[in-house]
C-alpha positions in Angstrom: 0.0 0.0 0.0 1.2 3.5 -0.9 0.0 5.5 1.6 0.8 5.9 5.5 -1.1 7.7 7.9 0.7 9.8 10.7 -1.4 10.1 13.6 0.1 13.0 15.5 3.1 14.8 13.8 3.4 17.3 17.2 2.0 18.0 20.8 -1.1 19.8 18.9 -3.6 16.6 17.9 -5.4 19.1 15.1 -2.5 18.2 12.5 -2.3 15.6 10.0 -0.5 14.1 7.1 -1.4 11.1 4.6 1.5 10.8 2.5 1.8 8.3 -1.0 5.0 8.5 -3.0 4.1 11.7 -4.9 1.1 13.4 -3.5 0.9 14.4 0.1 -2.5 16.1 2.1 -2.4 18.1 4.5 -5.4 18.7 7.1 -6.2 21.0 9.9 -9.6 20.0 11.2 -10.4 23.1 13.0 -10.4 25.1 9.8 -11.7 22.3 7.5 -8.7 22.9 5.2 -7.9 20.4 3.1 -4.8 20.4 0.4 -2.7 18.5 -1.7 0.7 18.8 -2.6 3.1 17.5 -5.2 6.0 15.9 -3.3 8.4 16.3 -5.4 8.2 19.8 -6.5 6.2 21.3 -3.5 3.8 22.8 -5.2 0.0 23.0 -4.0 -2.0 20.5 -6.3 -5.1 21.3 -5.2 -7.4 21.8 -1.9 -10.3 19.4 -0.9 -13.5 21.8 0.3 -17.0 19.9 -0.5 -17.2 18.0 3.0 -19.0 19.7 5.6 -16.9 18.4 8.5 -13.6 17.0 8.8 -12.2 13.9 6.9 -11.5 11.2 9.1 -9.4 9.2 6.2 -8.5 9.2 2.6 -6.3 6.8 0.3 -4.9 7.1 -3.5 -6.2 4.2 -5.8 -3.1 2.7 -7.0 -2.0 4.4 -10.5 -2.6 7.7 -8.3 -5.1 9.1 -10.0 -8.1 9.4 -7.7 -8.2 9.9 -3.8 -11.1 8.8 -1.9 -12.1 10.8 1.0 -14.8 9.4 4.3 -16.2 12.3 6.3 -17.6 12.8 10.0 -20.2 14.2 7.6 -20.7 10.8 7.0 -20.5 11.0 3.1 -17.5 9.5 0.9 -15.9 11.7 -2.2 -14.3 11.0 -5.2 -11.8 13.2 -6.6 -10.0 13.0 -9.9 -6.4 14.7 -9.0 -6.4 16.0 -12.5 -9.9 17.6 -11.9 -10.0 18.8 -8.4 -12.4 21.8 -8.8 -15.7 19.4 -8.0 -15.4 15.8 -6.8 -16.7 12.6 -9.4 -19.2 11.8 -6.6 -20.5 11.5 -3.6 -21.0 8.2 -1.7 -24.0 7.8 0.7 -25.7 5.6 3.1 -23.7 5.6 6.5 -26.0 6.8 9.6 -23.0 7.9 11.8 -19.6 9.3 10.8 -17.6 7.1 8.7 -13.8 6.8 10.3 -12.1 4.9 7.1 -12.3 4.5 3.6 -9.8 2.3 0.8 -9.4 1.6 -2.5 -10.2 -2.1 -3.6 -6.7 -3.1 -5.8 -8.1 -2.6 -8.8 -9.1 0.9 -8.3 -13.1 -0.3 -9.3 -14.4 -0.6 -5.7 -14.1 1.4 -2.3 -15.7 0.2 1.1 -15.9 2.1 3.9 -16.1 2.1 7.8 -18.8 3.8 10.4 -19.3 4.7 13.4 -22.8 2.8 12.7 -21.6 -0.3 13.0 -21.5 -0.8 9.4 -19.2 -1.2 6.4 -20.5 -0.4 3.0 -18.5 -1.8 -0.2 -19.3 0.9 -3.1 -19.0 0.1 -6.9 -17.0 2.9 -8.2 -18.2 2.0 -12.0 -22.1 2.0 -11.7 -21.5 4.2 -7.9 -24.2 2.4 -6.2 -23.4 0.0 -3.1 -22.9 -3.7 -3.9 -22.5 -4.5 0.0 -23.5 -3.4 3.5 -22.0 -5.2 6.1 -23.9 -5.7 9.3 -23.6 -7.2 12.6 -21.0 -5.7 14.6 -21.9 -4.4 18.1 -19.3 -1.8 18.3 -17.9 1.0 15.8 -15.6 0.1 12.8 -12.5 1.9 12.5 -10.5 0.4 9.8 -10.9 -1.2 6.6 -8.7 -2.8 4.4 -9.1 -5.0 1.5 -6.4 -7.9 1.0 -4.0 -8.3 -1.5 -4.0 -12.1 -1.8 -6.6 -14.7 -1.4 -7.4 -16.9 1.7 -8.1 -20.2 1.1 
């Protein structure tokens, strides 16, 4: 996986940093600011404003050419990196703040993880949910999809 998530880069918990090997985004939740930088050259790639609250994760798909957001707002957005004015589309169904959000390996489904006890598996080609996962009794705060097969 090409992305890392750094929890707490200082004393102040309002900061942080999801990084892949060419884009990095930069968050400060008080101010809802969202942006996106080119690693390499430094310059500002774009900024991230349609959710109403803060985003509690994000991940590139694999060639790097979309980023998938999840919200406290409890919506998931696409975004085309090449196209960052307006975001492909928005992803709904959660009732509760969703806390994380990935890429499937192929880049053609995302499924994400709430606060509701739920995790919803979105097909990014039609955009309408293929899954919804129930029967937890507490929150789920990660999701991840393999990259092998169990047998």
């Amino acid at each position: 996986m090409n992305i890392f998530k750094i929890k707490k880069i200082s004393k102040n918990p309002l900061y942080f940093i999801f990084l892949n090997i060419k884009f990095i985004i930069f968050k400060r939740i008080k101010k809802l600011i969202k942006k996106v930088w080119d690693s390499f050259s430094g310059d500002l790639v774009c900024e991230l404003s349609e959710h109403t609250a803060e985003i509690s994760a994000c991940q590139f798909n694999y060639s790097g050419t979309h980023i998938i957001t999840s919200s406290i707002d409890r919506t998931c957005k696409l975004w085309d990196l090449r196209n960052t004015s307006k975001s492909l589309f928005t992803f709904v169904g959660h009732n509760d703040e969703i806390l994380d959000v990935t890429f499937n390996l192929t880049g053609t489904k995302i499924a994400s993880a709430s606060s509701d006890k739920t995790a919803r598996v979105y097909n990014i080609k039609n955009l309408h949910t293929e899954f919804v996962l129930t029967g937890r009794q507490n929150y789920i705060y990660f999701i991840k999809y393999l990259l092998f097969t169990i047998k």
